[in-house]
C-alpha positions in Angstrom: 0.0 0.0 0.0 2.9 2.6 0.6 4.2 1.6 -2.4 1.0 2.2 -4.3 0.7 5.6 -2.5 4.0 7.2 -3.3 3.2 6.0 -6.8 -0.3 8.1 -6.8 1.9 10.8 -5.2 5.0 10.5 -7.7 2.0 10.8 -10.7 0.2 13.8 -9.0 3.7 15.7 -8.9 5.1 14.7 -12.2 1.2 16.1 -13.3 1.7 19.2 -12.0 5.3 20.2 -12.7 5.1 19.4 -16.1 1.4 20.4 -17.2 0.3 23.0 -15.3 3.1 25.8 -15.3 0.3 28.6 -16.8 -2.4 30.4 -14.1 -4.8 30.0 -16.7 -4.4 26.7 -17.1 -4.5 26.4 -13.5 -7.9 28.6 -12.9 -9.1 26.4 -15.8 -8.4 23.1 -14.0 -10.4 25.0 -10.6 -13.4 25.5 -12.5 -13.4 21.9 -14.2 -12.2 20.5 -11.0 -15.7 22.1 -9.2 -17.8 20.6 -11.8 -16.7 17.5 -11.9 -17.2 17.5 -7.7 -20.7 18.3 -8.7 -21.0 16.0 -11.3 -20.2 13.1 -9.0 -23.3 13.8 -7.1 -25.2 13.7 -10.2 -24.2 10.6 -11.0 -26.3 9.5 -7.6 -29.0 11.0 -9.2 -28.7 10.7 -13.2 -25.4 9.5 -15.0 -26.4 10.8 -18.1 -26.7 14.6 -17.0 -23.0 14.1 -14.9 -21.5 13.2 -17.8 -23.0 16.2 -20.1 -22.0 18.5 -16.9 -18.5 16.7 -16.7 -18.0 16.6 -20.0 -19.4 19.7 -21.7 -18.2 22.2 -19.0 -15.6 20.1 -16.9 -13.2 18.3 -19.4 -13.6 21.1 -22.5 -12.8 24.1 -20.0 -9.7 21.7 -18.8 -8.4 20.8 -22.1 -8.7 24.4 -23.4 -6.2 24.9 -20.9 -3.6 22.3 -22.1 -4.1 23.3 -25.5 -4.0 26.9 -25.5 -3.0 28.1 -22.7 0.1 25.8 -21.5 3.7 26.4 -23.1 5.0 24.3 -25.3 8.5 25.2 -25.9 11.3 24.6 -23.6 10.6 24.2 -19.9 13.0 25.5 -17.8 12.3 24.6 -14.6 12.4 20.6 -15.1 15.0 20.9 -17.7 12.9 18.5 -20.3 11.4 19.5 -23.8 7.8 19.1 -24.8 8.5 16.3 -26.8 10.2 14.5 -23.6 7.4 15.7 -21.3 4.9 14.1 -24.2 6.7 11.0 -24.6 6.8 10.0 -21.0 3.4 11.0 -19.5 1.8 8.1 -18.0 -1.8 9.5 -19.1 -3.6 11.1 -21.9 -0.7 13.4 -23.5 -2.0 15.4 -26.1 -1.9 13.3 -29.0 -4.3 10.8 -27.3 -6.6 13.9 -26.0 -6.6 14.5 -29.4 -8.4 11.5 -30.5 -10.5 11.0 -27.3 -12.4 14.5 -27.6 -12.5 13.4 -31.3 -14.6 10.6 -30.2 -16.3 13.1 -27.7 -17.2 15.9 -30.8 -18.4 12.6 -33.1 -20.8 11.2 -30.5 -23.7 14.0 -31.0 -23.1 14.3 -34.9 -23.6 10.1 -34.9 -26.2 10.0 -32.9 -28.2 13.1 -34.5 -27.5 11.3 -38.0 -28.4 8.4 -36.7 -31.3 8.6 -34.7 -31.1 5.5 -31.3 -27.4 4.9 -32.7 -28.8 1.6 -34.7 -30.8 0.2 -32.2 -28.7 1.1 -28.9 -31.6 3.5 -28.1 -35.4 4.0 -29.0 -35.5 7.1 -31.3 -35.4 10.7 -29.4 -38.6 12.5 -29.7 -37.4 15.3 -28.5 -33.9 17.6 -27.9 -34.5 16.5 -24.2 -34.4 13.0 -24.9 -31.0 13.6 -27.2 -29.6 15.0 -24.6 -30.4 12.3 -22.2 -29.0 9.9 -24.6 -26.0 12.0 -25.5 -25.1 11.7 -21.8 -25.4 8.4 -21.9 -22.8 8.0 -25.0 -20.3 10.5 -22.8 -20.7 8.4 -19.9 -19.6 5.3 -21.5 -16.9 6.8 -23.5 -15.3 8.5 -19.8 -15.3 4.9 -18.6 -14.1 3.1 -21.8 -11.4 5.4 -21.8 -10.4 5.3 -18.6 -10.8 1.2 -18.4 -8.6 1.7 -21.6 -5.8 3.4 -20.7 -5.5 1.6 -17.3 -4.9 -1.9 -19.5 -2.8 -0.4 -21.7 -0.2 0.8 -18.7 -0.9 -2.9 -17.4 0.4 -3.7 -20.6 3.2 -1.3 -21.2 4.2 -1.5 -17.4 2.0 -3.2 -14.9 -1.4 -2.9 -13.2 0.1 -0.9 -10.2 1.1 1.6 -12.2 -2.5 1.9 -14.3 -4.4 1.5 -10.7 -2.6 4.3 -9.3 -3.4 6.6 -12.1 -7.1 5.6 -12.4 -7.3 6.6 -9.0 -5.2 10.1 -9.4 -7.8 10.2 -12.4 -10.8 10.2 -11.0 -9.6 11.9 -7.3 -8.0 14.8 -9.5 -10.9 16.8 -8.9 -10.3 17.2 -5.4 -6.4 17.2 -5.5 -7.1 20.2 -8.2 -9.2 22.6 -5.9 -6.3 21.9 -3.5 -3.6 22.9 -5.6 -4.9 25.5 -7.3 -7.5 27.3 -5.6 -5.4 30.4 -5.3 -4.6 30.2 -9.2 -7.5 33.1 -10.0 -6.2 35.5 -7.4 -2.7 34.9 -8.7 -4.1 35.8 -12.2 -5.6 39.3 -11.0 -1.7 40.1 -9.5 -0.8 39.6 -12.9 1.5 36.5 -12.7 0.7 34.7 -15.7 2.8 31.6 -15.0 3.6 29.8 -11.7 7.4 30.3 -10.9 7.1 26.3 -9.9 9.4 27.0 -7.1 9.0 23.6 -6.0 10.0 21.8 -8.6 13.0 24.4 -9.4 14.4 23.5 -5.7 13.7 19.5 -6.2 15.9 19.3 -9.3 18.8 21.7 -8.1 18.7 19.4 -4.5 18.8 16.3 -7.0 21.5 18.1 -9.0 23.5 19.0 -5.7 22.8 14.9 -4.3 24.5 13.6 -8.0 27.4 15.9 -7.1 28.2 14.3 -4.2 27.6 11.4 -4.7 
């Protein structure tokens, strides 16, 4: 179990000193990160309208921040390129974003074209009813994508590894209002990007422990 904890932990960190170096990104991840607490109580009451909460508000207002917002170039702080960063993220990086909210933009124009998806549904009679089936679609896709990635890292690594992000996954939400609560405020002072302070001090300890060594 402490194993599997400072695994959780080692993701959470590598998460934020990597991804999230812009305030907006940060404020972006607040506000996704307080709708997806509210959309885990709907999903006590009605899956379908969490996952059109969690997924039309929560996971496009978050992945406007990666995508716009976040630097790309050069990252100072942790000493690694974008293309390293990419390469070794235990998640979603941004090529496989790509294709998930590809799947996410395609579900409505499928299901409008093809009115109950072939049988899967009875026929909306009404915008209402789409929607209701919509969430449906986004529900299933959240979990096929999350059951997805977790075998794949079972594959490519091993199931502790695609447990422990699973669970950074879907306890993010929390972690996030945590961690960047303060993020708007910080924007209104007029510091764009977080000085990672942090992170700057881990590597030039690690730095300092290889000289000695």
């Amino acid at each position: 179990m402490n194993d599997f904890l400072h695994l959780l932990k080692e993701q959470r960190w590598d998460d934020h000193r990597y991804y999230h170096h812009c305030r907006i990104n940060q404020s972006l991840h607040l506000l996704s990160a307080c709708c997806f607490v509210v959309a885990y109580g709907l999903l006590l009451v009605d899956p379908a309208w969490a996952a059109l909460l969690a997924w039309g508000v929560s996971m496009t207002s978050r992945q406007a921040g990666h995508f716009f917002f976040e630097p790309k170039g050069y990252d100072e702080v942790n000493q690694a390129t974008h293309a390293h960063k990419e390469a070794i993220k235990v998640g979603y990086n941004l090529r496989r974003k790509v294709v998930l909210m590809a799947l996410w933009a395609a579900l409505p124009i499928v299901l409008w074209l093809q009115p109950g998806l072939w049988g899967v549904f009875t026929p909306a009679s009404g915008f209402v009813e789409f929607l209701h089936q919509l969430g449906l679609l986004w529900f299933w896709l959240g979990v096929g994508g999350l059951v997805f990635r977790v075998l794949q890292l079972t594959v490519l690594q091993d199931l502790r590894t695609g447990l422990a992000w699973a669970t950074k996954i879907i306890t993010d939400p929390f972690h996030d209002i945590q961690l960047y609560h303060r993020a708007p405020l910080h924007l209104l002072r007029g510091e764009r990007m977080d000085p990672m302070h942090e992170a700057a001090a881990q590597r030039q300890n690690a730095g300092h422990g290889e000289q000695a060594a």
